[in-house]
N, C-alpha and C positions, 0 to 999 in steps of 0.2 A: 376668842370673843367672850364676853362676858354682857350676861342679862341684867338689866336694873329693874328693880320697883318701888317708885315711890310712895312715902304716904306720909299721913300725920296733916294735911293741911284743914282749914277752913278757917269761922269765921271767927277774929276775936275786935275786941275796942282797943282805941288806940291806948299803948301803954301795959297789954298784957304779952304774953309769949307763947309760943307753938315751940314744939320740937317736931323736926321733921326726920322721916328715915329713911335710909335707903339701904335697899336688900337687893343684894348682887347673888347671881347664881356664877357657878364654875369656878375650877380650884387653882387659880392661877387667879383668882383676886387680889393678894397678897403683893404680886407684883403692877399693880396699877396705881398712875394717882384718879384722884376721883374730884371731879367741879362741880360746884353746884352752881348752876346759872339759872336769872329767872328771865320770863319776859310779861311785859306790862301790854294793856291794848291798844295797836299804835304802835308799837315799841318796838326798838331789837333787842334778839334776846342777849341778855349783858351777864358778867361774868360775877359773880356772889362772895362765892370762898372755894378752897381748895385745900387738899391735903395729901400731901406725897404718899410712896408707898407704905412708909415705916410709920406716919404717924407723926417724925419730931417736924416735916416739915409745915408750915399755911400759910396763906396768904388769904386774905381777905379785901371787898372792892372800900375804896375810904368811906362812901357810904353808910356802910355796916358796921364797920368798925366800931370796938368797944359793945357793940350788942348784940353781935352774929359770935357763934361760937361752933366751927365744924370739930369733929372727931371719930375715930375709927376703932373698930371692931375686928381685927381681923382674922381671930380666932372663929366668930360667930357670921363672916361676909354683910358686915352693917357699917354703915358710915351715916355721920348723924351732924345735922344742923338744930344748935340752938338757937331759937331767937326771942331777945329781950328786945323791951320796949320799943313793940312795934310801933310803926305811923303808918299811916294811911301811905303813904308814897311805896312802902313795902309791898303792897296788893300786886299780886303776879299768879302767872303760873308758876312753880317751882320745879325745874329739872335736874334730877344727878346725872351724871356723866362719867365715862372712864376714857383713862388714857394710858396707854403701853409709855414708858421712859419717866423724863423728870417734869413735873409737877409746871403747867402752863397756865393763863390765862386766857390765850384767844382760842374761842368756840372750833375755831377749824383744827384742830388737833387732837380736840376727844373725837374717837371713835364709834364709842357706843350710849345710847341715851336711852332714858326711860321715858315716861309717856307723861309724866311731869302731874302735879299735886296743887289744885290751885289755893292762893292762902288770901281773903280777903279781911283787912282791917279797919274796920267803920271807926269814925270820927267823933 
């Protein structure tokens, strides 16, 4: 099992950028992919970016795309989202996530979550 902690969120205007991070404990992080999913108020929680164990794999939601940037650490157990030109529709809580095998998109497959980061973007 592996521990997450998120952080880096709050508040920016639309059109600025946050980097978010996330800090895993336990040494068998290396073999995890890692999700970041957010959820909005109202909302379900929805699937962000991902990054397999090794790093070369991602996938990103089309949403994001071109302004979300995830990547990994795994010398240091850090896995990190960029994100450029925010909007306002971005405003969530922010959760990382792991997952034992190959790199998924649906929530029911990560195992372990962190307590999520929230990132609000004013207009």
């Amino acid at each position: 099992q592996v521990q997450l902690v998120e952080s880096g969120g709050g508040l920016v205007q639309a059109g600025g950028s946050l980097r978010l991070s996330c800090a895993a404990s336990g040494r068998t992080f290396n073999t995890y992919a890692i999700g970041w999913f957010r959820q909005a108020p109202g909302k379900e929680r929805e699937f962000v970016a991902g990054i397999n164990w090794s790093g070369r794999i991602t996938d990103y939601a089309d949403s994001v795309k071109g302004r979300f940037t995830i990547s990994r650490d795994n010398a240091n157990n850090m896995v990190y989202l960029q994100m450029n030109s925010l909007k306002p529709e971005d405003t969530a809580v922010y959760y990382c996530a792991a997952k034992s095998g190959p790199l998924a998109t649906a929530r029911s497959g990560f195992g372990s979550w962190g307590q999520g980061t929230q990132v609000t973007v004013s207009s």
